[in-house]
VEXZADREN-995869 format. One line per field, with one value per atom (N, C-alpha, C): residue in three letters; atom name; y, z, x. Coordinates in Angstrom, 1 decimal. Each point is the difference from the previous one (the first is absolute). Layout:
type <- [ALA,...]
atom <- [CA,...]
c2 <- [Y,...]
c3 <- [Z,...]
c1 <- [X,...]
//
This chain:
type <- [UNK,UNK,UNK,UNK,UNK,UNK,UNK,UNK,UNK,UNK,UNK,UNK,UNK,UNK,UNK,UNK,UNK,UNK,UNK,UNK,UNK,UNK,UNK,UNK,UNK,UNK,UNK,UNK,UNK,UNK,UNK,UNK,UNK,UNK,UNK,UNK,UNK,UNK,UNK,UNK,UNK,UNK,UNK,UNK,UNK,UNK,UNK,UNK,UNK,UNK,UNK,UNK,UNK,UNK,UNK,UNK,UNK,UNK,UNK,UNK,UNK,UNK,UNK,UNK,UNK,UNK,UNK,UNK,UNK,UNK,UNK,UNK,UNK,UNK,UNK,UNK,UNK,UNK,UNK,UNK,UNK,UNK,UNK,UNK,UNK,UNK,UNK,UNK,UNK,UNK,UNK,UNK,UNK,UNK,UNK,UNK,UNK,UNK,UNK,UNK,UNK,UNK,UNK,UNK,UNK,UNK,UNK,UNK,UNK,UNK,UNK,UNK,UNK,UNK,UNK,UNK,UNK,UNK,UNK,UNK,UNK,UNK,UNK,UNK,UNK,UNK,UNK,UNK,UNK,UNK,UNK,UNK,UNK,UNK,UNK,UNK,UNK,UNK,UNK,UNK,UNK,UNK,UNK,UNK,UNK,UNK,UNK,UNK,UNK,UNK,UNK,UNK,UNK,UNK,UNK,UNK,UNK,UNK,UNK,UNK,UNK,UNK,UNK,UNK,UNK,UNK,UNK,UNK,UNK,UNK,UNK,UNK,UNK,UNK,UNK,UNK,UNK,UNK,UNK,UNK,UNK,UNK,UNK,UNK,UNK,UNK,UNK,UNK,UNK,UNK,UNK,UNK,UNK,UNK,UNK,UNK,UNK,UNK,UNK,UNK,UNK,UNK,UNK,UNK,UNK,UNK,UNK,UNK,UNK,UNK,UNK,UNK,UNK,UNK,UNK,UNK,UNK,UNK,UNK,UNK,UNK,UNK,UNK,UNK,UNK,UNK,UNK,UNK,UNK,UNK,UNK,UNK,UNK,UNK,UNK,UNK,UNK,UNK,UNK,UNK,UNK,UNK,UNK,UNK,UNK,UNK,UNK,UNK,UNK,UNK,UNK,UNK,UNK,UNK,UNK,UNK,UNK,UNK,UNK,UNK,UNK,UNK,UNK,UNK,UNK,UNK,UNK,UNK,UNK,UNK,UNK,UNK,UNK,UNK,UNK,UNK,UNK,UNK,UNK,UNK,UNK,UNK,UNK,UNK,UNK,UNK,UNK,UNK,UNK,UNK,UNK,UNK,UNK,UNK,UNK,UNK,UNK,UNK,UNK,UNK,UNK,UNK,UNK,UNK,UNK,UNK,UNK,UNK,UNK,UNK,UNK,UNK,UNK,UNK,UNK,UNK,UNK,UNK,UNK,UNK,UNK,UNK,UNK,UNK,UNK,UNK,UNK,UNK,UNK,UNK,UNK,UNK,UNK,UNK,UNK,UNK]
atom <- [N,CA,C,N,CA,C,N,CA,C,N,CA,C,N,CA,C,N,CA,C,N,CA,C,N,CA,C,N,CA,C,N,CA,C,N,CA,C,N,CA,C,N,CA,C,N,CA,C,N,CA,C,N,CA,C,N,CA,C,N,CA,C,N,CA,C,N,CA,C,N,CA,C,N,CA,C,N,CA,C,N,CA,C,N,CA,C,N,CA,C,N,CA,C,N,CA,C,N,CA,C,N,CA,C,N,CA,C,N,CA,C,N,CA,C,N,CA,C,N,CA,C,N,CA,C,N,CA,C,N,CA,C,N,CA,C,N,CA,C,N,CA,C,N,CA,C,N,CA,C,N,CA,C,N,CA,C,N,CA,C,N,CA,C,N,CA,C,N,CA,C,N,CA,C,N,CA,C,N,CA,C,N,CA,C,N,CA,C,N,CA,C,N,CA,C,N,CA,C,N,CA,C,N,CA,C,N,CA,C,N,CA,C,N,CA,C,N,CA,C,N,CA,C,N,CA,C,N,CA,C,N,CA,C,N,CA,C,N,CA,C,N,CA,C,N,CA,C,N,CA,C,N,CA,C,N,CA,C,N,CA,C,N,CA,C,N,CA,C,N,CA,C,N,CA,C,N,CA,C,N,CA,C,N,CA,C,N,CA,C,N,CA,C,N,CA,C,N,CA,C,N,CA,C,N,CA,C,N,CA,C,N,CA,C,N,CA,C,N,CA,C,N,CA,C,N,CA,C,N,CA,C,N,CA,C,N,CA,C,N,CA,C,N,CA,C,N,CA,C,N,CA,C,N,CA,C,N,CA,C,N,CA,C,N,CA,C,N,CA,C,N,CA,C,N,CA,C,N,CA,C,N,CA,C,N,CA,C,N,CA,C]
c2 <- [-1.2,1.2,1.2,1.1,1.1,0.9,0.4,0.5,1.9,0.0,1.6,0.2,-0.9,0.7,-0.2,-1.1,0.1,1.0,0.7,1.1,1.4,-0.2,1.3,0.1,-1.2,-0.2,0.6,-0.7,0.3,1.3,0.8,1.2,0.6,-0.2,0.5,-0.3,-1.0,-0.1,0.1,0.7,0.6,1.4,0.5,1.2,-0.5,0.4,-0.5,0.3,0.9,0.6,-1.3,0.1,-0.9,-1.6,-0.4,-1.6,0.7,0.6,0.2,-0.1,0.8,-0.5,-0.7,-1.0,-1.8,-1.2,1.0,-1.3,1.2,0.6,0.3,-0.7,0.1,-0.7,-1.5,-0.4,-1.5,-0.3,0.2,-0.4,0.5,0.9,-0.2,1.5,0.0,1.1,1.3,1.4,1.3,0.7,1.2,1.5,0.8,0.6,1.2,0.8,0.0,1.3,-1.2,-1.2,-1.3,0.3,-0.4,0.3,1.0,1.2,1.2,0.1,-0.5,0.1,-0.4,-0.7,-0.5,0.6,1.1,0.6,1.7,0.5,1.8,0.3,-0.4,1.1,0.1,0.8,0.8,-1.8,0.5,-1.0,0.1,0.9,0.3,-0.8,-0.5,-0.5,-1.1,-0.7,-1.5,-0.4,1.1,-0.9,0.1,0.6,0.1,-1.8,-0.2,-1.7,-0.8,0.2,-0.9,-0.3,1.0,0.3,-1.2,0.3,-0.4,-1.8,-0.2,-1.6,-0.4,0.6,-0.1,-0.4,0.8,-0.1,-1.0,-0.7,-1.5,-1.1,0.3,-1.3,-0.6,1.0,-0.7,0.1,1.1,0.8,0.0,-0.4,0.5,1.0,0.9,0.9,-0.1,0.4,-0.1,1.1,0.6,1.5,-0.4,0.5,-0.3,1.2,1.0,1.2,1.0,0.8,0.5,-0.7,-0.6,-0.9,-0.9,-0.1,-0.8,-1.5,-1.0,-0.9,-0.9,-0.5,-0.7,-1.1,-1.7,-0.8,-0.8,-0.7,-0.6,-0.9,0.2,-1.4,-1.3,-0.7,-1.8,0.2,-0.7,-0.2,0.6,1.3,0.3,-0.6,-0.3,-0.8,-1.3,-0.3,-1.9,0.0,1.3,0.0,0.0,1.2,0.9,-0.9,-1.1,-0.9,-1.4,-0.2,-0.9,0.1,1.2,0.2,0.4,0.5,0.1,-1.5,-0.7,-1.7,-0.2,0.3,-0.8,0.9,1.0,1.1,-0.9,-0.3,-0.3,-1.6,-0.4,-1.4,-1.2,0.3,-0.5,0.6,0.9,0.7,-0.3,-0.6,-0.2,-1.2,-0.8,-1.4,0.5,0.5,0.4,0.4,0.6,0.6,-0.8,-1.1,-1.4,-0.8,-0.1,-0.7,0.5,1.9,0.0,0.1,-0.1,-0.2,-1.0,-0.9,-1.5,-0.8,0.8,0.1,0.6,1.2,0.7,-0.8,-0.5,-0.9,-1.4,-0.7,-0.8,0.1,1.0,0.9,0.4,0.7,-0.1,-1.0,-0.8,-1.6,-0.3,-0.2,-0.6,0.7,1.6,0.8,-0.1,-0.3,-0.3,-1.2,-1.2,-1.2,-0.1,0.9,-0.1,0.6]
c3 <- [0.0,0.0,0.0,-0.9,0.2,0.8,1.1,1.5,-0.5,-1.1,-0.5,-0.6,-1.0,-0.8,0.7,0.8,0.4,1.3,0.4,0.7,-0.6,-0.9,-0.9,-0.2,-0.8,-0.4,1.1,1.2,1.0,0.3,0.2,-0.1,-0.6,-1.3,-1.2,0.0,0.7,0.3,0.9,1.2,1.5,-0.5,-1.2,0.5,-1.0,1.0,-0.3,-1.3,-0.6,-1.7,-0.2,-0.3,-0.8,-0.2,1.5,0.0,-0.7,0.3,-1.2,-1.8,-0.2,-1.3,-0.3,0.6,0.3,-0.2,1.1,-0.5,-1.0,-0.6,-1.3,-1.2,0.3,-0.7,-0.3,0.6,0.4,-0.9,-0.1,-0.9,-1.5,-0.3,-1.4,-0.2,-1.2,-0.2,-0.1,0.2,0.0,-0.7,-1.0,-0.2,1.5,-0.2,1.6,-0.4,-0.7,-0.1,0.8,-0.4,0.9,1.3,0.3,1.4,0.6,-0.1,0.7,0.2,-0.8,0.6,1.5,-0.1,1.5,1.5,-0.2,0.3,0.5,0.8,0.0,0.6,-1.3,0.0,-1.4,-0.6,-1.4,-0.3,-1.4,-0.9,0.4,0.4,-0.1,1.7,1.0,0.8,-0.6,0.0,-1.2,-0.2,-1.0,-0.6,0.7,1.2,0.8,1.1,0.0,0.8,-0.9,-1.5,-1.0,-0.5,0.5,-0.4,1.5,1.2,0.8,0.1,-0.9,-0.1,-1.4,-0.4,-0.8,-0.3,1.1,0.0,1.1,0.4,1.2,-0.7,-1.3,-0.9,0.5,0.2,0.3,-1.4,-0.4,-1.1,-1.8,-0.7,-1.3,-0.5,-0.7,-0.7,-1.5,-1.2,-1.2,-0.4,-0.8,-0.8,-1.3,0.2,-1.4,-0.9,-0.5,-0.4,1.1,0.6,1.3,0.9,0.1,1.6,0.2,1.2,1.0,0.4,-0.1,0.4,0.8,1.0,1.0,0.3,0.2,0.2,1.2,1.1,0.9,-0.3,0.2,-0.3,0.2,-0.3,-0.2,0.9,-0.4,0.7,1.3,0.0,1.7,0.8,-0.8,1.1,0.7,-1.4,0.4,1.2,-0.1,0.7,1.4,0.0,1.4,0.5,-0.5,0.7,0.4,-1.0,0.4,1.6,0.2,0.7,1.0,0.1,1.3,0.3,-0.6,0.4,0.6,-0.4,0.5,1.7,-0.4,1.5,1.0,-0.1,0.8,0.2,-0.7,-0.2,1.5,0.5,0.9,1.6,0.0,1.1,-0.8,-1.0,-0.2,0.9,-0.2,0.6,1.5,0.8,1.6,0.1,-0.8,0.3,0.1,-0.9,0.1,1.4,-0.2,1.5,0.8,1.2,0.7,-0.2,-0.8,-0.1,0.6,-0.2,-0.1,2.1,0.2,1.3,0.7,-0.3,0.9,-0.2,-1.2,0.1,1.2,-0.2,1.0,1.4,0.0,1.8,0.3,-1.1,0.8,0.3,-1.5,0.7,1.2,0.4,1.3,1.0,0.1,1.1,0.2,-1.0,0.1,0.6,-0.2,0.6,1.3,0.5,1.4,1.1]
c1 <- [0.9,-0.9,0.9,-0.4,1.0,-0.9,0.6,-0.9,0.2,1.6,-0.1,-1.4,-0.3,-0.9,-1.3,-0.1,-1.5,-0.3,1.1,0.0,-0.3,1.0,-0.7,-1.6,-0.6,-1.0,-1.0,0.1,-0.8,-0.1,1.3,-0.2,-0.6,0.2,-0.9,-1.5,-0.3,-1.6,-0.4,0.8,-0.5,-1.0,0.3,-1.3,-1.5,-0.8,-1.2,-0.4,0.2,-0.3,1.1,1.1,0.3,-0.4,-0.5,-0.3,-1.6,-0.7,-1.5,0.5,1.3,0.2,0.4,0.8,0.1,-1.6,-0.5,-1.2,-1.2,0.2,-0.6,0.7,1.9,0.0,-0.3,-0.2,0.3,-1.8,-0.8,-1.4,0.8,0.9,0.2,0.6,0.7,1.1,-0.8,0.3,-0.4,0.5,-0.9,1.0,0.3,0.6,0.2,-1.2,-0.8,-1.1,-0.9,-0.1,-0.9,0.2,1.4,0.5,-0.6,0.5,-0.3,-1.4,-0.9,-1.2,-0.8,1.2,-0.3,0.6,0.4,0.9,-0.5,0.6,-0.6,1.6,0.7,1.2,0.0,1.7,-0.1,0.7,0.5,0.3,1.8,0.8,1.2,0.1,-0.9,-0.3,0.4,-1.4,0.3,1.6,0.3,1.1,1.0,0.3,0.8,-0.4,-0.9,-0.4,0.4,-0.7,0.4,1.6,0.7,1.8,0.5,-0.9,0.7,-0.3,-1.3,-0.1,0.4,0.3,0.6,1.7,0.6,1.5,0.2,-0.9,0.1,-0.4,-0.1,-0.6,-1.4,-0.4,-2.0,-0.7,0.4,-1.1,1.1,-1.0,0.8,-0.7,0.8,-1.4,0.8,-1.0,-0.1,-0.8,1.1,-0.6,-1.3,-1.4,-0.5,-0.5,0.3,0.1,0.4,-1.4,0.6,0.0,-0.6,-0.2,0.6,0.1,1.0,-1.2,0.8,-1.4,1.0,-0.3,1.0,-0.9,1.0,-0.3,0.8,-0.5,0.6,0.7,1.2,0.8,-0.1,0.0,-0.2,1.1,0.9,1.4,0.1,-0.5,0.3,-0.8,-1.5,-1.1,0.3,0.3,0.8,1.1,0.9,1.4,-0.6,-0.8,-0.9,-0.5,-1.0,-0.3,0.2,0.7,1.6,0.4,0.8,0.6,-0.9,-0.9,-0.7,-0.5,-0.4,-0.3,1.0,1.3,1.3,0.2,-0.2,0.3,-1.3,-1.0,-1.2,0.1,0.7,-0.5,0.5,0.7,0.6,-1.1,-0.6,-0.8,-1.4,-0.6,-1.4,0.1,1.2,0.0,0.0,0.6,-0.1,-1.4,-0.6,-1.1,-1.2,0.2,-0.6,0.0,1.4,0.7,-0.8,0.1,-0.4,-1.1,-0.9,-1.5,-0.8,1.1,-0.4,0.3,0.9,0.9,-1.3,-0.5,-1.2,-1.2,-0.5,-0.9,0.0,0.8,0.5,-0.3,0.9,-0.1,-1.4,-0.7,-1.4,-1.0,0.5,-0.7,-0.1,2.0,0.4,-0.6,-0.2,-0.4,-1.3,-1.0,-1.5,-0.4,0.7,-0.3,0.5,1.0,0.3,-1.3]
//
């Protein structure tokens, strides 16, 4: 797991505008005129979020006359959630474990 880049990443999706144009993107690719609609800042806003998920490898964007249309990356999804399985995966099992440990214990404590 590279812990640089999924640190970046995270960073780049800690502010709440940007994780909204994460899961906009994520139903299917956008112009920034699409984007912004969803939005109550200017457009020089925008591309200032879109530059910054952009330069963490979340977001591609593609020029189509004037417009900017941005698509979520494949590859970062797979990586992102790759690696967060891998970060969690060892504590979904404890979390099992002690589940299963407090179940027990109340058995044991109710029959006494």
């Amino acid at each position: 797991m590279d812990y640089e880049r999924i640190s970046l990443a995270l960073k780049a999706m800690a502010d709440p505008k940007r994780m909204k144009i994460i899961d906009l993107l994520s139903y299917s690719d956008m112009c920034a005129c699409d984007v912004l609609n969803h939005f109550d800042f200017t457009q020089p806003t925008l591309s200032h979020h879109m530059k910054v998920l952009e330069k963490v490898g979340i977001v591609s964007v593609s020029k189509q006359k004037q417009w900017h249309h941005y698509t979520l990356r494949e590859d970062f999804v797979e990586e992102f959630m790759d690696s967060m399985t891998h970060l969690f995966s060892d504590c979904t099992e404890n979390i099992e474990t002690n589940a299963k440990r407090k179940n027990q214990t109340n058995k044991e404590t109710s029959i006494k």
